[in-house]
ZADO-1210 file (C-alpha; in nm, 4 decimals, padded with zeros to 6 digits):
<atoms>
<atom x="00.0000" y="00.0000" z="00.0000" code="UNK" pos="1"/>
<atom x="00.3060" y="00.2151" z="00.0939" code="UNK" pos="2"/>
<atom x="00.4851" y="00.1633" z="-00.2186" code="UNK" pos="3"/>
<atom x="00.1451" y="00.2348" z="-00.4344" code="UNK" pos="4"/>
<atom x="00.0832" y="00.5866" z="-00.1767" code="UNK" pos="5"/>
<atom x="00.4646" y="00.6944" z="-00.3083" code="UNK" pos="6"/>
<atom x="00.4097" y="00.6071" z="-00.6583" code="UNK" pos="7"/>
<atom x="00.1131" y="00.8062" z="-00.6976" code="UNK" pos="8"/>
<atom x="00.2678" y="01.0955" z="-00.4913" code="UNK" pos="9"/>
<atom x="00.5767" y="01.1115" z="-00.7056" code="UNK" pos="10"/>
<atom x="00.3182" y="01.0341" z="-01.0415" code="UNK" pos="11"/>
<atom x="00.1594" y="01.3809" z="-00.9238" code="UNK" pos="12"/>
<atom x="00.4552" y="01.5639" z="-00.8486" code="UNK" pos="13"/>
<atom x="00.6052" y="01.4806" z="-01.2024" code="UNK" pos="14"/>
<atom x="00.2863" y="01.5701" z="-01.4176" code="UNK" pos="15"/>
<atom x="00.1986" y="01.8643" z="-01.2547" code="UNK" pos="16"/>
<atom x="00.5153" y="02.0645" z="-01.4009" code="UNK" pos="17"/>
<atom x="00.4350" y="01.9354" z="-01.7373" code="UNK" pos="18"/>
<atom x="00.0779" y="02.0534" z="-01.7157" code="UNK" pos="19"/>
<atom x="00.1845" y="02.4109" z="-01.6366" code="UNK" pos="20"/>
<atom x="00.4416" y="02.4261" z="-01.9471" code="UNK" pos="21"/>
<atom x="00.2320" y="02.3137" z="-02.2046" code="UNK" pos="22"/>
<atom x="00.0777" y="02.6774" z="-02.3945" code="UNK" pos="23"/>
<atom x="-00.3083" y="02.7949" z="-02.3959" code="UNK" pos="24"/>
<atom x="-00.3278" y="02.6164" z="-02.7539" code="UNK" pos="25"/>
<atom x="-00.3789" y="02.2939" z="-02.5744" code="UNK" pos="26"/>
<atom x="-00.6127" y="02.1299" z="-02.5280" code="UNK" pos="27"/>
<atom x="-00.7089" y="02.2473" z="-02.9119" code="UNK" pos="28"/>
<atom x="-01.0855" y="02.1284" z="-02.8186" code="UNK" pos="29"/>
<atom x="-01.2022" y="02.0288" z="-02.4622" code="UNK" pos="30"/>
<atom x="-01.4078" y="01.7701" z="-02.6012" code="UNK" pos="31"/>
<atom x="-01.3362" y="01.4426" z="-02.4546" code="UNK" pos="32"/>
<atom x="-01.0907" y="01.1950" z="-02.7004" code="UNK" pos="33"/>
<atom x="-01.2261" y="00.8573" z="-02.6288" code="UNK" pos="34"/>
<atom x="-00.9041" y="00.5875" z="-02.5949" code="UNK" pos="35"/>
<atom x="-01.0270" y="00.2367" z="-02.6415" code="UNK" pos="36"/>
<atom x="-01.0103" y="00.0062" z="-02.4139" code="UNK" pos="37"/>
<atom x="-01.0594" y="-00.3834" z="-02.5213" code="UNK" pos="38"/>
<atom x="-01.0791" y="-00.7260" z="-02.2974" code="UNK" pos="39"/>
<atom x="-00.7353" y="-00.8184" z="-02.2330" code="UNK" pos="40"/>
<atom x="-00.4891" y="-00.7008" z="-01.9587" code="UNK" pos="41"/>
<atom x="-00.1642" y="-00.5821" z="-02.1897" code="UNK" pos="42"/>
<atom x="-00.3802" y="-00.3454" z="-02.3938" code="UNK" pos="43"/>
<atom x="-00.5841" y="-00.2007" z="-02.0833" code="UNK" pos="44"/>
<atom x="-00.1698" y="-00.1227" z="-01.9754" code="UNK" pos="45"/>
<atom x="-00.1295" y="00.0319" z="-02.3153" code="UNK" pos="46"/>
<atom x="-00.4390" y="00.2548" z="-02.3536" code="UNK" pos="47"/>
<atom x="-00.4158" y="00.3547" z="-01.9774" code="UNK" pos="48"/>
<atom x="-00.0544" y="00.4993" z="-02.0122" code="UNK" pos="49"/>
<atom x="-00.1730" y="00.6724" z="-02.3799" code="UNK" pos="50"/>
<atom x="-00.4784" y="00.8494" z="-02.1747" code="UNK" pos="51"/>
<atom x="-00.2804" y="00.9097" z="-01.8412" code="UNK" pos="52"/>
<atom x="-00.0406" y="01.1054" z="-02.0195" code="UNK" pos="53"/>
<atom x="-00.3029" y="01.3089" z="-02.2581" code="UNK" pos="54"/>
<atom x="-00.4555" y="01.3721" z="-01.9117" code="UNK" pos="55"/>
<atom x="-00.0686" y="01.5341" z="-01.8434" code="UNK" pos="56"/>
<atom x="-00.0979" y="01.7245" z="-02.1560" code="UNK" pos="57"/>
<atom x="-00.4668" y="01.8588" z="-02.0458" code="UNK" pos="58"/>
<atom x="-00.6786" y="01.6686" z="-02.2596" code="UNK" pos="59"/>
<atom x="-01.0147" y="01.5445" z="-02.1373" code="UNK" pos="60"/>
<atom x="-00.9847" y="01.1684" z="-02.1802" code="UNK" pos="61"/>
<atom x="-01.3079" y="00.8533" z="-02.1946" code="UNK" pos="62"/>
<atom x="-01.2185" y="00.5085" z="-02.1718" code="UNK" pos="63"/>
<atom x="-01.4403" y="00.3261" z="-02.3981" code="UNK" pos="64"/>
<atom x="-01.4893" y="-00.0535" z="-02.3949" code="UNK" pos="65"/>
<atom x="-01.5572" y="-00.1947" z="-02.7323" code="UNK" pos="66"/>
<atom x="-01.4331" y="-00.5440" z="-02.9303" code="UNK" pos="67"/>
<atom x="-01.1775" y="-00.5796" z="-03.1197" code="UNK" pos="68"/>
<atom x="-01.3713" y="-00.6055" z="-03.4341" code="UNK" pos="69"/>
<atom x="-01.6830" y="-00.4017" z="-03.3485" code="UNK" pos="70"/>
<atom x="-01.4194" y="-00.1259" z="-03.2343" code="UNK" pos="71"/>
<atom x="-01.3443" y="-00.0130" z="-03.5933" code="UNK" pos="72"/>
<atom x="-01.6837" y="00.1161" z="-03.6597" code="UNK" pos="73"/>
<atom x="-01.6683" y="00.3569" z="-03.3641" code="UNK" pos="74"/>
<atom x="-01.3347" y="00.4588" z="-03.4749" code="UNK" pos="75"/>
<atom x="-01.4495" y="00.5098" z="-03.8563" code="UNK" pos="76"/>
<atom x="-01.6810" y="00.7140" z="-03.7601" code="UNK" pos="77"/>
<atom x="-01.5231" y="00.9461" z="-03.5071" code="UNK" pos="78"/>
<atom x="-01.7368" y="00.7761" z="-03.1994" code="UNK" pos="79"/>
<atom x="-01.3780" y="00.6644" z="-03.0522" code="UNK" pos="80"/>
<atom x="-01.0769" y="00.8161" z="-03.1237" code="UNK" pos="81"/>
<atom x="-00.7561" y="00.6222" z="-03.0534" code="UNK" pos="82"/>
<atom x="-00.6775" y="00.2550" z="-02.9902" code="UNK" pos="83"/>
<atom x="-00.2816" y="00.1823" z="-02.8984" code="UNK" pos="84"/>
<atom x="-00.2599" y="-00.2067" z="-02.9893" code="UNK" pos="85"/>
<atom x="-00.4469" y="-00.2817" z="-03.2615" code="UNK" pos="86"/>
<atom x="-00.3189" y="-00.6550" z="-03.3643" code="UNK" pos="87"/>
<atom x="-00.3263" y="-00.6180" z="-03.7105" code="UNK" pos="88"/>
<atom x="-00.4186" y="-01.0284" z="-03.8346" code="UNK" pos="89"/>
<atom x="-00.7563" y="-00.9412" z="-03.5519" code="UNK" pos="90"/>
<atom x="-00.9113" y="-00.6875" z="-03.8000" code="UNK" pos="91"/>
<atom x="-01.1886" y="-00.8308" z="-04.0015" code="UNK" pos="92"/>
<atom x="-01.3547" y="-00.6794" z="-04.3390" code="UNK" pos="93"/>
<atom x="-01.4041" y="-00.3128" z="-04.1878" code="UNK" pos="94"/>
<atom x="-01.0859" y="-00.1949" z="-04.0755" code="UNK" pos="95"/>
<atom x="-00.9053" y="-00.2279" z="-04.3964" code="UNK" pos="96"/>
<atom x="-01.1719" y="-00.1047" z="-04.5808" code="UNK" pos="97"/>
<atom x="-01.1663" y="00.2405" z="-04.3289" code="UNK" pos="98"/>
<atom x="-00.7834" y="00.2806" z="-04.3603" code="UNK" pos="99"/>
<atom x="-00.7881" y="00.2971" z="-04.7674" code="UNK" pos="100"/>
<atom x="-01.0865" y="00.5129" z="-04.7403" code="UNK" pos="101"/>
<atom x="-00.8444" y="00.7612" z="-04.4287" code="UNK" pos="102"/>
<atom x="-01.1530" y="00.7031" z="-04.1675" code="UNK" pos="103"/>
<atom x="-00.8674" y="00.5290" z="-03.9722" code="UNK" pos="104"/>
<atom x="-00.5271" y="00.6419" z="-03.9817" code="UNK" pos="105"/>
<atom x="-00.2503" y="00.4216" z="-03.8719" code="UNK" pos="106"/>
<atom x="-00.0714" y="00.6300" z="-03.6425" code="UNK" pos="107"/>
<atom x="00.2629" y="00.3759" z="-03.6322" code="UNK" pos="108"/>
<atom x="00.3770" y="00.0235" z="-03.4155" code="UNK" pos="109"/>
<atom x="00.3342" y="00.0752" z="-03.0110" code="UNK" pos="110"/>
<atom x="00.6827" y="-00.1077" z="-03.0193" code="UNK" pos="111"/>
<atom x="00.5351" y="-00.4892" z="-02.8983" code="UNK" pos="112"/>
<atom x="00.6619" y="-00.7794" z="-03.0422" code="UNK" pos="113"/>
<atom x="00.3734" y="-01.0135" z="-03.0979" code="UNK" pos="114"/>
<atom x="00.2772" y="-01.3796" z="-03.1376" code="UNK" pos="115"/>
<atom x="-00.0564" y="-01.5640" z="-03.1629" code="UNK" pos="116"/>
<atom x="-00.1300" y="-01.9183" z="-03.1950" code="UNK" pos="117"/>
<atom x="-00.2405" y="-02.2553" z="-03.1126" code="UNK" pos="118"/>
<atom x="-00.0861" y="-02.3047" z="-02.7422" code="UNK" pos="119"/>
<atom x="-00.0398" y="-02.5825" z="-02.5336" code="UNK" pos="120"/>
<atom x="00.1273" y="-02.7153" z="-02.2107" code="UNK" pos="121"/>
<atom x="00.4335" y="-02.9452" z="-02.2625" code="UNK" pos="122"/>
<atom x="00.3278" y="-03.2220" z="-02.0957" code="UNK" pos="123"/>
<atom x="00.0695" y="-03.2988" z="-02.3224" code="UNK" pos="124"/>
<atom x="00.3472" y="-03.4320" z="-02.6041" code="UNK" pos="125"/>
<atom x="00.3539" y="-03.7138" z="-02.3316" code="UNK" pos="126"/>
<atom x="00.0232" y="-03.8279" z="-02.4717" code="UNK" pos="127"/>
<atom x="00.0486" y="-03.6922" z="-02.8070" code="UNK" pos="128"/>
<atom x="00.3217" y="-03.7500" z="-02.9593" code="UNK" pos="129"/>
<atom x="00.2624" y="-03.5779" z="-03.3190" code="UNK" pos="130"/>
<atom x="00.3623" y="-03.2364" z="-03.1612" code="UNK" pos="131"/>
<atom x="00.4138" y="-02.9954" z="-03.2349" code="UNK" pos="132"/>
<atom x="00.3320" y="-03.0262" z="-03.5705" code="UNK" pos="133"/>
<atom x="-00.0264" y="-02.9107" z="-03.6708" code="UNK" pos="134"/>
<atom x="-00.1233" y="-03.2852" z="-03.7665" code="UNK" pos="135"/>
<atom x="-00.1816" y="-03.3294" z="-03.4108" code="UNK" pos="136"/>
<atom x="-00.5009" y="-03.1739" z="-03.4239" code="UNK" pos="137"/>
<atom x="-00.5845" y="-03.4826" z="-03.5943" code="UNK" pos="138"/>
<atom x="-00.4038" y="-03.7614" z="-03.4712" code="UNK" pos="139"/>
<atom x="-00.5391" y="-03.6271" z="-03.0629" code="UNK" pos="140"/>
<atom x="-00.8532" y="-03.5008" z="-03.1861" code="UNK" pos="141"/>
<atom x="-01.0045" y="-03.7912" z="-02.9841" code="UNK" pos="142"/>
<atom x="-00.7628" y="-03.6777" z="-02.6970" code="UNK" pos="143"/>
<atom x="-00.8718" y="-03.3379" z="-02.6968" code="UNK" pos="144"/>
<atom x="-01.2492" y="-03.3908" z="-02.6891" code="UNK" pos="145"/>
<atom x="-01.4937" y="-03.3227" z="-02.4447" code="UNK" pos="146"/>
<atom x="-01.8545" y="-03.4815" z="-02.4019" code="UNK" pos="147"/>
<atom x="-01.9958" y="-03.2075" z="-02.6086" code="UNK" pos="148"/>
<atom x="-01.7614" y="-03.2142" z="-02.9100" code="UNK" pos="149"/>
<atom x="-01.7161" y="-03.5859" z="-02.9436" code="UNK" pos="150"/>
<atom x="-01.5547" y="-03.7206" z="-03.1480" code="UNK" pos="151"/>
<atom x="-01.4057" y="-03.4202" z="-03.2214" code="UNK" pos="152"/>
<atom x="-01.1696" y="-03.2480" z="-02.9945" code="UNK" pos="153"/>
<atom x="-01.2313" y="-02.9311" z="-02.8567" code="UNK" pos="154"/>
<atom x="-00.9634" y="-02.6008" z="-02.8860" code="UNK" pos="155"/>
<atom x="-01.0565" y="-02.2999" z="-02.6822" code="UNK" pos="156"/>
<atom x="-01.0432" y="-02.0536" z="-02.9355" code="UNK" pos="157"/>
<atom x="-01.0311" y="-01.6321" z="-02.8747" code="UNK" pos="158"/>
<atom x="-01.3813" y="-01.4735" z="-02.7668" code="UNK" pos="159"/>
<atom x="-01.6156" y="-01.4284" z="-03.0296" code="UNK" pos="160"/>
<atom x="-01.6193" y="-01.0268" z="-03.0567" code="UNK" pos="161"/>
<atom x="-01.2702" y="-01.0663" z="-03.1543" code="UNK" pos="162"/>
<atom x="-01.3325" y="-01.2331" z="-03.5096" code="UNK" pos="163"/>
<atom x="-01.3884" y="-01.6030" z="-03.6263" code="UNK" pos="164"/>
<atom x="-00.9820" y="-01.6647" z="-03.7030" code="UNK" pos="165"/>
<atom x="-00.9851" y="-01.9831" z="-03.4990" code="UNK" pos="166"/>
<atom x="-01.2790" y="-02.1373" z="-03.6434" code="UNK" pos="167"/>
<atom x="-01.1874" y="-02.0068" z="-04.0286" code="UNK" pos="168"/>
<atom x="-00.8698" y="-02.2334" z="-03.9990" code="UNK" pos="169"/>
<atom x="-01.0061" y="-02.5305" z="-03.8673" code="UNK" pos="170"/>
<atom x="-01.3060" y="-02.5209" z="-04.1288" code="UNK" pos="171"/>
<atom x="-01.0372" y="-02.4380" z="-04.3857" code="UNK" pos="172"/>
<atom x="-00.7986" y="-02.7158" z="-04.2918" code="UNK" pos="173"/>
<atom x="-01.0571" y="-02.9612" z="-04.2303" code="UNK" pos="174"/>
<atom x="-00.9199" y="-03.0940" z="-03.8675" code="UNK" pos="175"/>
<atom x="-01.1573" y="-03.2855" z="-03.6526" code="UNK" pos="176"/>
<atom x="-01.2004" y="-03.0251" z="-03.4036" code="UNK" pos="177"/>
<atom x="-01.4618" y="-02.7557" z="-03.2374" code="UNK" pos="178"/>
<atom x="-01.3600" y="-02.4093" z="-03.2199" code="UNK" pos="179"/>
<atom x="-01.5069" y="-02.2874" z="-02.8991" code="UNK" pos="180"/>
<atom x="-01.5154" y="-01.8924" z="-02.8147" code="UNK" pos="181"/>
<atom x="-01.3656" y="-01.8158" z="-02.4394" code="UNK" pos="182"/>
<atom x="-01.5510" y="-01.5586" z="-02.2717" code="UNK" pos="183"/>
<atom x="-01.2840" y="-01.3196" z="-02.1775" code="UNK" pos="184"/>
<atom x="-00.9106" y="-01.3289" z="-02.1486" code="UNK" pos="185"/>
<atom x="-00.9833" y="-01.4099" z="-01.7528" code="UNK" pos="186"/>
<atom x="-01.1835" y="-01.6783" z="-01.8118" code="UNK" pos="187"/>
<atom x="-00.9551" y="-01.8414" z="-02.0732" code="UNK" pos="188"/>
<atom x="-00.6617" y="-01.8584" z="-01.8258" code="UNK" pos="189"/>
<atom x="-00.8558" y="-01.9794" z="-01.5535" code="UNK" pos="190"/>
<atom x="-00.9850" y="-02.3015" z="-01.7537" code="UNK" pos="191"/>
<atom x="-00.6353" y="-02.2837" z="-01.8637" code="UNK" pos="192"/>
<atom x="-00.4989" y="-02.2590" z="-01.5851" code="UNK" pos="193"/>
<atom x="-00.7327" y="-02.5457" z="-01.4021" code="UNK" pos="194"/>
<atom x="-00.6330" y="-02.7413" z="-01.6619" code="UNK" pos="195"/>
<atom x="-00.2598" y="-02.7193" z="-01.6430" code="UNK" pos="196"/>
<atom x="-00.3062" y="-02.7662" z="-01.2265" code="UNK" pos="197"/>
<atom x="-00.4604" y="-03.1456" z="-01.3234" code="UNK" pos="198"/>
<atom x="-00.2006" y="-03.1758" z="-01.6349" code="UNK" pos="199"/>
<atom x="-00.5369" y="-03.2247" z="-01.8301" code="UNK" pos="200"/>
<atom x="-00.5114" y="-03.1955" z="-02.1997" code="UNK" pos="201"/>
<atom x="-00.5654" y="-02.8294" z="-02.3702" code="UNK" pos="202"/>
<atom x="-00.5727" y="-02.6482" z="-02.6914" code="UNK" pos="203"/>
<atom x="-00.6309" y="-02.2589" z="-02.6925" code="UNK" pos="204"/>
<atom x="-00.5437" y="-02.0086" z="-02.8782" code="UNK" pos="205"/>
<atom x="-00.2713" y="-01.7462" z="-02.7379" code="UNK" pos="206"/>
<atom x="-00.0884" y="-01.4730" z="-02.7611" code="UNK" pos="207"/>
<atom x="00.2673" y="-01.3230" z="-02.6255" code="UNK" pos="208"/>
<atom x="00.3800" y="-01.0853" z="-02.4343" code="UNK" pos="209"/>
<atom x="00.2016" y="-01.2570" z="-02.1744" code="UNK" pos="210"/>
<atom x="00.3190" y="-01.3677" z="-01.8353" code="UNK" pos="211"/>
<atom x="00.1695" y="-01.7256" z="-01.8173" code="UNK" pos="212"/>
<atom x="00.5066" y="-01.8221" z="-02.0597" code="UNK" pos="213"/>
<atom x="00.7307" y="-01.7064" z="-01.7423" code="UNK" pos="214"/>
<atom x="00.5298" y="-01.9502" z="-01.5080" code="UNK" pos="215"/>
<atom x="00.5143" y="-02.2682" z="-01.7424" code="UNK" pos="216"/>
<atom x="00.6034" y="-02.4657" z="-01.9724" code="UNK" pos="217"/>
<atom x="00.4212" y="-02.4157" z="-02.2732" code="UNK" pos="218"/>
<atom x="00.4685" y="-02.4006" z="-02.6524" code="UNK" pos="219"/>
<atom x="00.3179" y="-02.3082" z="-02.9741" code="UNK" pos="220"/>
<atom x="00.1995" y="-02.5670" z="-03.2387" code="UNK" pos="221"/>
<atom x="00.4392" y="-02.5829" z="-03.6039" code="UNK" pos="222"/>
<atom x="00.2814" y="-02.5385" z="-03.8765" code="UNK" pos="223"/>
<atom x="00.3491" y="-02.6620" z="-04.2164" code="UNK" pos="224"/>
<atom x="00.6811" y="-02.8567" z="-04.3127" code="UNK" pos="225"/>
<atom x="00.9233" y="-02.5523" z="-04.1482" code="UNK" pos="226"/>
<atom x="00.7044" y="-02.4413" z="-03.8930" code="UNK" pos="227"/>
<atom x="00.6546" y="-02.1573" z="-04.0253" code="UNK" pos="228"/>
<atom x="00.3657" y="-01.8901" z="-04.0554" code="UNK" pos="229"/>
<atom x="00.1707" y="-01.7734" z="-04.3480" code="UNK" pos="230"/>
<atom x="00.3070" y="-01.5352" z="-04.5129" code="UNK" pos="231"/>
<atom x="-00.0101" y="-01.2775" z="-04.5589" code="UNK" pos="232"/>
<atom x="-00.3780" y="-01.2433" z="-04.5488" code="UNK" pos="233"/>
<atom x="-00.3760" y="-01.4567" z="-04.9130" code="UNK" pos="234"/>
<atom x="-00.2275" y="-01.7478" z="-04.7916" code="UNK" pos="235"/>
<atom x="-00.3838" y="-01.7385" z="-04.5063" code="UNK" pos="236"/>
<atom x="-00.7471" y="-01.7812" z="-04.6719" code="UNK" pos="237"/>
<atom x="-00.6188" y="-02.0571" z="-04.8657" code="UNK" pos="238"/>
<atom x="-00.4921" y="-02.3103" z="-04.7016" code="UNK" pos="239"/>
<atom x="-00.5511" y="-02.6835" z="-04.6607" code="UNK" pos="240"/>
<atom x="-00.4630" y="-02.9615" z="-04.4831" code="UNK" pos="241"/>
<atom x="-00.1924" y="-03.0574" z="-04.6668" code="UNK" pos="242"/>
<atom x="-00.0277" y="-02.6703" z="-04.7152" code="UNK" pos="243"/>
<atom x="-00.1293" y="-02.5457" z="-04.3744" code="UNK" pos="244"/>
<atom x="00.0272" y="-02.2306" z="-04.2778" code="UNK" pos="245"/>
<atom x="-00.1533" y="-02.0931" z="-03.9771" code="UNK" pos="246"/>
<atom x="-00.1407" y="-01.7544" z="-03.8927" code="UNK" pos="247"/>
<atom x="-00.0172" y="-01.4297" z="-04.0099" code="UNK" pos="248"/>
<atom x="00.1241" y="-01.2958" z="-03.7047" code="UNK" pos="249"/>
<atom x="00.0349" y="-00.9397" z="-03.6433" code="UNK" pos="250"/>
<atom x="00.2335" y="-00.5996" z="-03.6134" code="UNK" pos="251"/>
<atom x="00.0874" y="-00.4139" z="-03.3296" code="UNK" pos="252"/>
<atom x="-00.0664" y="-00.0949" z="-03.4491" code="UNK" pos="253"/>
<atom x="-00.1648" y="00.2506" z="-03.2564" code="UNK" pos="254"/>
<atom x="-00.4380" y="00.3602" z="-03.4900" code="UNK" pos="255"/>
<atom x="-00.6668" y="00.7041" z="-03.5238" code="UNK" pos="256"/>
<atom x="-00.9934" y="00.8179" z="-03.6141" code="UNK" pos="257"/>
<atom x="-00.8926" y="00.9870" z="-03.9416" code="UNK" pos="258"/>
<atom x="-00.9982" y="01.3491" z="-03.8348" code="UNK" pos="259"/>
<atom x="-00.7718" y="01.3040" z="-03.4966" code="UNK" pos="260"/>
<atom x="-00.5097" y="01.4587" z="-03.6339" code="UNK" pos="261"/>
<atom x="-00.6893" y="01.7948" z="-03.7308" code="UNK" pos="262"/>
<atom x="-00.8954" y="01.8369" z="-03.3731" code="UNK" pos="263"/>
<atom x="-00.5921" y="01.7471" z="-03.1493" code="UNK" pos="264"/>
<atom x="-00.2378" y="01.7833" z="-03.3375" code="UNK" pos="265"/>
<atom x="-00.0512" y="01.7625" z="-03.0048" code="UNK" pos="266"/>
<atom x="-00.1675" y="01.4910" z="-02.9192" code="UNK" pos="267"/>
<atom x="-00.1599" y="01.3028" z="-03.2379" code="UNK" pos="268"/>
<atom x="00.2381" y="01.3821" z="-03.2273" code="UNK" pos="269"/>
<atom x="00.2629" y="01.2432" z="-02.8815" code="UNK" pos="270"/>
<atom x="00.0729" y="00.9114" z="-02.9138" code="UNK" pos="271"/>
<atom x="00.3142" y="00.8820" z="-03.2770" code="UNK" pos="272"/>
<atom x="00.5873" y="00.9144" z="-03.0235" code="UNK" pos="273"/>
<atom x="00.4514" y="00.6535" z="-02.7544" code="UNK" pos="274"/>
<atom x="00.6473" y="00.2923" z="-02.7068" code="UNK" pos="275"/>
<atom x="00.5651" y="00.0068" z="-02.4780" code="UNK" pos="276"/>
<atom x="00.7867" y="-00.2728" z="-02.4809" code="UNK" pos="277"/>
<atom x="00.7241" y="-00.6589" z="-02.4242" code="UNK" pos="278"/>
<atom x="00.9252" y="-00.5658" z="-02.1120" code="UNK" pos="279"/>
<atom x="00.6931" y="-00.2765" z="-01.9967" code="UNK" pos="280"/>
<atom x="00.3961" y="-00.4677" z="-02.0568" code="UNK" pos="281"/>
<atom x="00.5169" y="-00.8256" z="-01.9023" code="UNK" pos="282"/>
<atom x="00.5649" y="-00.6421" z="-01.5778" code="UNK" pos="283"/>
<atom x="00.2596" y="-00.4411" z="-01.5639" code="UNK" pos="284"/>
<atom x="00.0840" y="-00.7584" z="-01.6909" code="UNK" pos="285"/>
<atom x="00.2076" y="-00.9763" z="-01.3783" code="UNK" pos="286"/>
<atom x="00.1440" y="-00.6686" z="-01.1224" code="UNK" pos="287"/>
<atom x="-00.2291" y="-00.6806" z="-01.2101" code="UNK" pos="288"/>
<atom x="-00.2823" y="-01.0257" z="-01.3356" code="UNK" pos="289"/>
<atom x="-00.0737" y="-01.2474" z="-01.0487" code="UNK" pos="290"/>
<atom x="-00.0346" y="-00.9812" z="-00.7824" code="UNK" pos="291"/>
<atom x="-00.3425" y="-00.8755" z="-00.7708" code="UNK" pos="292"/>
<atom x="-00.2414" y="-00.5010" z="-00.7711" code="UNK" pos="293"/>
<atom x="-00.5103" y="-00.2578" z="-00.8931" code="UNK" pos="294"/>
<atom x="-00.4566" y="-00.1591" z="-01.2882" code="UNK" pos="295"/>
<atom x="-00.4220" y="00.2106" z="-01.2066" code="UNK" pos="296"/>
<atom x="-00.2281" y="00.1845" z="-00.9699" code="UNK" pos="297"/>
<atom x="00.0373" y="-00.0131" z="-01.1724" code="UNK" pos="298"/>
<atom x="00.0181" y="00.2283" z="-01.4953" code="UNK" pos="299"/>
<atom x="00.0356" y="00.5354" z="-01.1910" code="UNK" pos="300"/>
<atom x="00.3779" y="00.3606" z="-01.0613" code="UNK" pos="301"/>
<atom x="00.4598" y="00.3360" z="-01.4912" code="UNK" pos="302"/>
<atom x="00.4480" y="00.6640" z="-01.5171" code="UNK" pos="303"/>
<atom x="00.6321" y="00.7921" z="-01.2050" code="UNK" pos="304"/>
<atom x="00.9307" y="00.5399" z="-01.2907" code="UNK" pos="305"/>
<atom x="00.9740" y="00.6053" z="-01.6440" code="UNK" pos="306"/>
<atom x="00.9418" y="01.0436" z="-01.6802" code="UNK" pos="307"/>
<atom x="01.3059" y="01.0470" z="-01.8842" code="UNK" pos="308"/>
<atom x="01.1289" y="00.7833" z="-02.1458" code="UNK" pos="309"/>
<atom x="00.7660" y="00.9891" z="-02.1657" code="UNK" pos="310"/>
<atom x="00.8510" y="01.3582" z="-02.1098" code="UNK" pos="311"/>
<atom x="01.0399" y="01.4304" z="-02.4393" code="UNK" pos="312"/>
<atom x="00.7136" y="01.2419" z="-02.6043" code="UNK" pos="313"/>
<atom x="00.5058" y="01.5036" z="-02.4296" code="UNK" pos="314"/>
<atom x="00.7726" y="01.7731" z="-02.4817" code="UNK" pos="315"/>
<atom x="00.8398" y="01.7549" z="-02.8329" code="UNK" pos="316"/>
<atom x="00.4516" y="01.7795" z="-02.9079" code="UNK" pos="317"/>
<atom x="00.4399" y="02.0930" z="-02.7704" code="UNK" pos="318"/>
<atom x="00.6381" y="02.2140" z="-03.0394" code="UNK" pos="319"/>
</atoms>
């Protein structure tokens, strides 16, 4: 409690200065720019730290919840304003569609270095020996079923507001198995997790930074003959069972509503300047996730540690 007390003391000290340099100019408009917040811990980090520090610069911020396939309506159409971790192979038909047309503007990469995949515990090569290769998900199918998908197995695929991905590639492929929407990242790492405890055998699809890969042992399934991923979005679509690729695996994108840039140009050059690392993130991630430590208080303590890293962000948009 002590250590969160200082944190927020020193968090104070450090913004208030900044909010007293920047000029009258800013805010440019005092209406509220609405950051985007989605259901998993590492991008609740990244928008809080994006908003926390337009707060600094005097903005009037919203946290808005939305899915991470819905969002890109509300961001087309200037109902939200700025997402910072927009996984670029989780964007269905709309998003692309928005960016060619400049109702979304890609604002740059937040600096993460992503995966996502099929995951699953080591032990489970014990019993199924065909890992990790992709063929597994037919030669275990029988292993990996439950009484509702029998015979087919079951994998515990991403929630279903964040796209059908899981359940395209299995239909596309043609594996024996049942795609099966988790409701929320805390309910997928429970089951996970429950799972793991009774070295049961699991399926689900994952994603890194994370900090469940610092507490077990766990890998990703190979695809194809190298292991390796599709190449793009082409590919992707047309795969088969016998030239299975996977996924594309994303670049992690801080995107815009397109008029962003015209309402609040200070604060479009400081969220262009804005980096989290798979460093920053695994330790905020663990804070909130393991410790049990409250999320603002953890992005508060972010802030106060790392002033030399945001300040010239926030500096060189005032000029």
């Amino acid at each position: 409690m002590f250590a969160t007390l200082r944190a927020a003391m020193v968090a104070a000290t450090l913004l208030a200065p900044a909010s007293v340099a920047i000029g009258q100019s800013v805010p440019e408009s005092g209406d509220p720019i609405k950051v985007v917040l989605n259901d998993w811990t590492g991008q609740f980090t990244s928008a809080k730290i994006a908003g926390e520090l337009l707060k600094v610069m005097g903005y009037n911020i919203e946290y808005v919840s939305a899915g991470a396939v819905p969002q890109f309506v509300g961001l087309a159409n200037g109902n939200l304003h700025f997402q910072p971790e927009v996984w670029d192979n989780l964007i269905g038909d709309i998003y692309p569609t928005a960016v060619a047309a400049g109702d979304i503007k890609i604002v740059g990469e937040i600096g993460l270095d992503g995966w996502q995949d099929f995951m699953y515990p080591a032990y489970l090569e014990e019993s199924c020996p065909s890992l990790p290769s992709y063929t597994a998900l037919w030669d275990c199918a029988q292993l990996l079923a439950t009484p509702e998908t029998f015979p087919n197995g079951r994998l515990i695929a991403y929630p279903a507001d964040w796209g059908t991905f899981d359940s395209d590639l299995i239909t596309a492929i043609g594996a024996p198995i049942v795609a099966i929407p988790g409701g929320s990242e805390g309910a997928m790492m429970a089951e996970f997790q429950a799972a793991y405890a009774a070295r049961q055998p699991i399926v689900m699809r994952w994603w890194a930074p994370h900090w469940i890969f610092a507490e077990h042992d766990l890998k990703w399934i190979e695809w194809g003959a190298a292991g390796r991923s599709c190449a793009d979005a082409a590919e992707a679509e047309s795969q088969t069972k016998d030239n299975a690729c996977g996924f594309v695996q994303p670049n992690v994108l801080k995107v815009a509503w397109g008029g962003f840039e015209a309402k609040w140009p200070a604060a479009f050059r400081m969220l262009t300047a804005l980096t989290i690392t798979n460093e920053d993130q695994n330790d905020m991630i663990l804070e909130i996730d393991q410790k049990g430590r409250d999320l603002d208080a953890v992005v508060t303590e972010w802030i106060a540690n790392n002033e030399a890293k945001w300040k010239p962000w926030v500096e060189q948009a005032m000029q």
